[in-house]
C-alpha positions as CSV (number, residue, x, y, z in Angstrom):
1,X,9.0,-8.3,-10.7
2,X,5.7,-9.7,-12.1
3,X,4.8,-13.0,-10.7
4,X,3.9,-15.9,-13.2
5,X,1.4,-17.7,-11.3
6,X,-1.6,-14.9,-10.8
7,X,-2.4,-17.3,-7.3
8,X,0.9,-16.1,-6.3
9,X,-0.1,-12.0,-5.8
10,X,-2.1,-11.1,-2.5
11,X,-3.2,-7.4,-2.4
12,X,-3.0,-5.8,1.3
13,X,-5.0,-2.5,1.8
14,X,-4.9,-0.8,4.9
15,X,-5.8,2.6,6.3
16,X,-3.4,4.0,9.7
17,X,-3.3,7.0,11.6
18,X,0.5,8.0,11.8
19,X,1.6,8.5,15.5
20,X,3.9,11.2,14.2
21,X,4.4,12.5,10.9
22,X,6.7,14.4,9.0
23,X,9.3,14.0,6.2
24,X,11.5,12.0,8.6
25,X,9.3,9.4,9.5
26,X,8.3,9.3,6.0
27,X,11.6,9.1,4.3
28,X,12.1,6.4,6.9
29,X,9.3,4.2,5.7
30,X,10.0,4.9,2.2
31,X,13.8,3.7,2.6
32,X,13.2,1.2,4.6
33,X,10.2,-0.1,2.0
34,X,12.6,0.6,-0.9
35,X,15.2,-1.3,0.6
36,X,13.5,-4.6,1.7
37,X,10.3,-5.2,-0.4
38,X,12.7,-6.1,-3.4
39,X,14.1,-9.2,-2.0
40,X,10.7,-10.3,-0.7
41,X,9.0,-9.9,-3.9
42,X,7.0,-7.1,-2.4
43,X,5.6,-3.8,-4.5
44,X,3.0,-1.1,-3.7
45,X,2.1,2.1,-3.1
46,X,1.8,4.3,0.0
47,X,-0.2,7.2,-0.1
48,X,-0.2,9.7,3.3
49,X,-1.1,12.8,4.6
50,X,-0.5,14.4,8.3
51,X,-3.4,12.1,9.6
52,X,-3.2,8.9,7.6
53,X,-1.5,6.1,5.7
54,X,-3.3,4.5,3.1
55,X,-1.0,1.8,1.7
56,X,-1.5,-1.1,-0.3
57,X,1.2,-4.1,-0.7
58,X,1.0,-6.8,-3.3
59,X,3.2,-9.7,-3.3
60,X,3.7,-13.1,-2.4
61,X,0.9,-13.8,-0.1
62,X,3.6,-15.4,2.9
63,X,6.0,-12.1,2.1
64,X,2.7,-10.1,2.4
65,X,1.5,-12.2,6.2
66,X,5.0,-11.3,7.4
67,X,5.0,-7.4,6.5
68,X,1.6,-6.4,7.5
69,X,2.5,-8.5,11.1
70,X,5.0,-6.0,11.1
71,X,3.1,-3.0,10.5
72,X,1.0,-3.9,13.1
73,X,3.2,-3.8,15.7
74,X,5.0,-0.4,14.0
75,X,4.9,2.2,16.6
76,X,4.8,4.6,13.7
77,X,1.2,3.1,13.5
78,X,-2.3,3.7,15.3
79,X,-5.6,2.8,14.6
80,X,-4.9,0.1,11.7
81,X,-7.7,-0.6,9.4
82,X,-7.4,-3.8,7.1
83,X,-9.6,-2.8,4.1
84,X,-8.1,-5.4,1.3
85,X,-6.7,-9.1,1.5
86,X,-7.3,-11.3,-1.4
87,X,-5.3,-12.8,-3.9
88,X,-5.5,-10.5,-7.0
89,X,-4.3,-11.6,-10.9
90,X,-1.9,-8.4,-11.1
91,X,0.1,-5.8,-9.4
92,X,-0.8,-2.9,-9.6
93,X,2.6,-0.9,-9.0
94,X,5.1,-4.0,-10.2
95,X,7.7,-1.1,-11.2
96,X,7.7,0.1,-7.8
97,X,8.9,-0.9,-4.6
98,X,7.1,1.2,-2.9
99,X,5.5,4.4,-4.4
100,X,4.8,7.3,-2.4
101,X,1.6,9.8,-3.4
102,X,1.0,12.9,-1.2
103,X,-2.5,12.9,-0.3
104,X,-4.5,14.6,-3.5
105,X,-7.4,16.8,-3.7
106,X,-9.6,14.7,-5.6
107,X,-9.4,11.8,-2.6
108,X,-11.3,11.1,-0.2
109,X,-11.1,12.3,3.6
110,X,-9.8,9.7,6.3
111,X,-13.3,9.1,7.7
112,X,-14.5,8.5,4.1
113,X,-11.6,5.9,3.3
114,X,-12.3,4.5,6.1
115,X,-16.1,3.4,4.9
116,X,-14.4,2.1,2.0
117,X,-15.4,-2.0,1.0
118,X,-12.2,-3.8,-0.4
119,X,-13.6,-3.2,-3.6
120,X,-13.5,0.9,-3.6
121,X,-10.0,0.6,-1.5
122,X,-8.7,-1.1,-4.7
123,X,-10.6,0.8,-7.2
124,X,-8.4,4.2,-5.5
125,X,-5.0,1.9,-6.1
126,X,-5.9,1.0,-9.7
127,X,-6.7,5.2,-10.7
128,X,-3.2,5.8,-9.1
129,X,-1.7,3.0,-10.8
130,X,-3.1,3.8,-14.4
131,X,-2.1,7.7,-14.0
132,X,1.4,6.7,-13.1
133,X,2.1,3.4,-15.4
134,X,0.7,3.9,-19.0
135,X,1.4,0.1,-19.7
136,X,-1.5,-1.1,-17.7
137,X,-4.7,-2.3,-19.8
């Protein structure tokens, strides 16, 4: 699902507090994710925890406008944070439609992420990436 023009990937970072969370509304997202992002050219990872999502979504940058306007209005969503959008040469997670990554010891706490700059928000993506996809340079 790799795009051939790199002007064609837009990376989305954003940092939510869930309204409600467990393994419902997270097999929910996942599903739904897993279902659409496909046909939209969309890939990404979502990483969460009882009190936050930390996602990011790379794709075509008018599939990208259209899902994150979506996620804003997701009642499944508070307190959105937009922490990334730029156009990036790569994804990240191309293999995935949407990976999922339980929140991990080694990260940071939601008040933490939340100081993140685009840069650090991406550098958190790229470790995740390079652990799970051995191909990436």
């Amino acid at each position: 699902m790799q795009s051939k023009n790199p002007e064609d990937i837009k990376h989305v970072i954003y940092i939510s507090r869930p309204t409600h969370f467990d393994h419902i509304v997270l097999e929910d997202i996942l599903q739904t994710s897993r279902s659409n992002n496909p046909q939209n050219g969309i890939t990404g990872n979502l990483i969460y925890h009882s009190d936050l999502f930390l996602q990011i979504l790379e794709g075509p940058p008018k599939a990208i406008n259209n899902l994150y306007s979506k996620i804003l209005s997701d009642s499944r969503h508070n307190d959105i944070i937009k922490l990334r959008d730029s156009e990036f040469p790569k994804r990240l997670f191309a293999s995935w439609a949407m990976k999922n990554d339980g929140y991990q010891s080694w990260m940071l706490s939601r008040h933490e992420i939340n100081k993140f700059n685009a840069d650090e928000a991406l550098s958190l993506f790229d470790k995740l990436a390079r652990e799970t996809d051995q191909f990436l340079s």
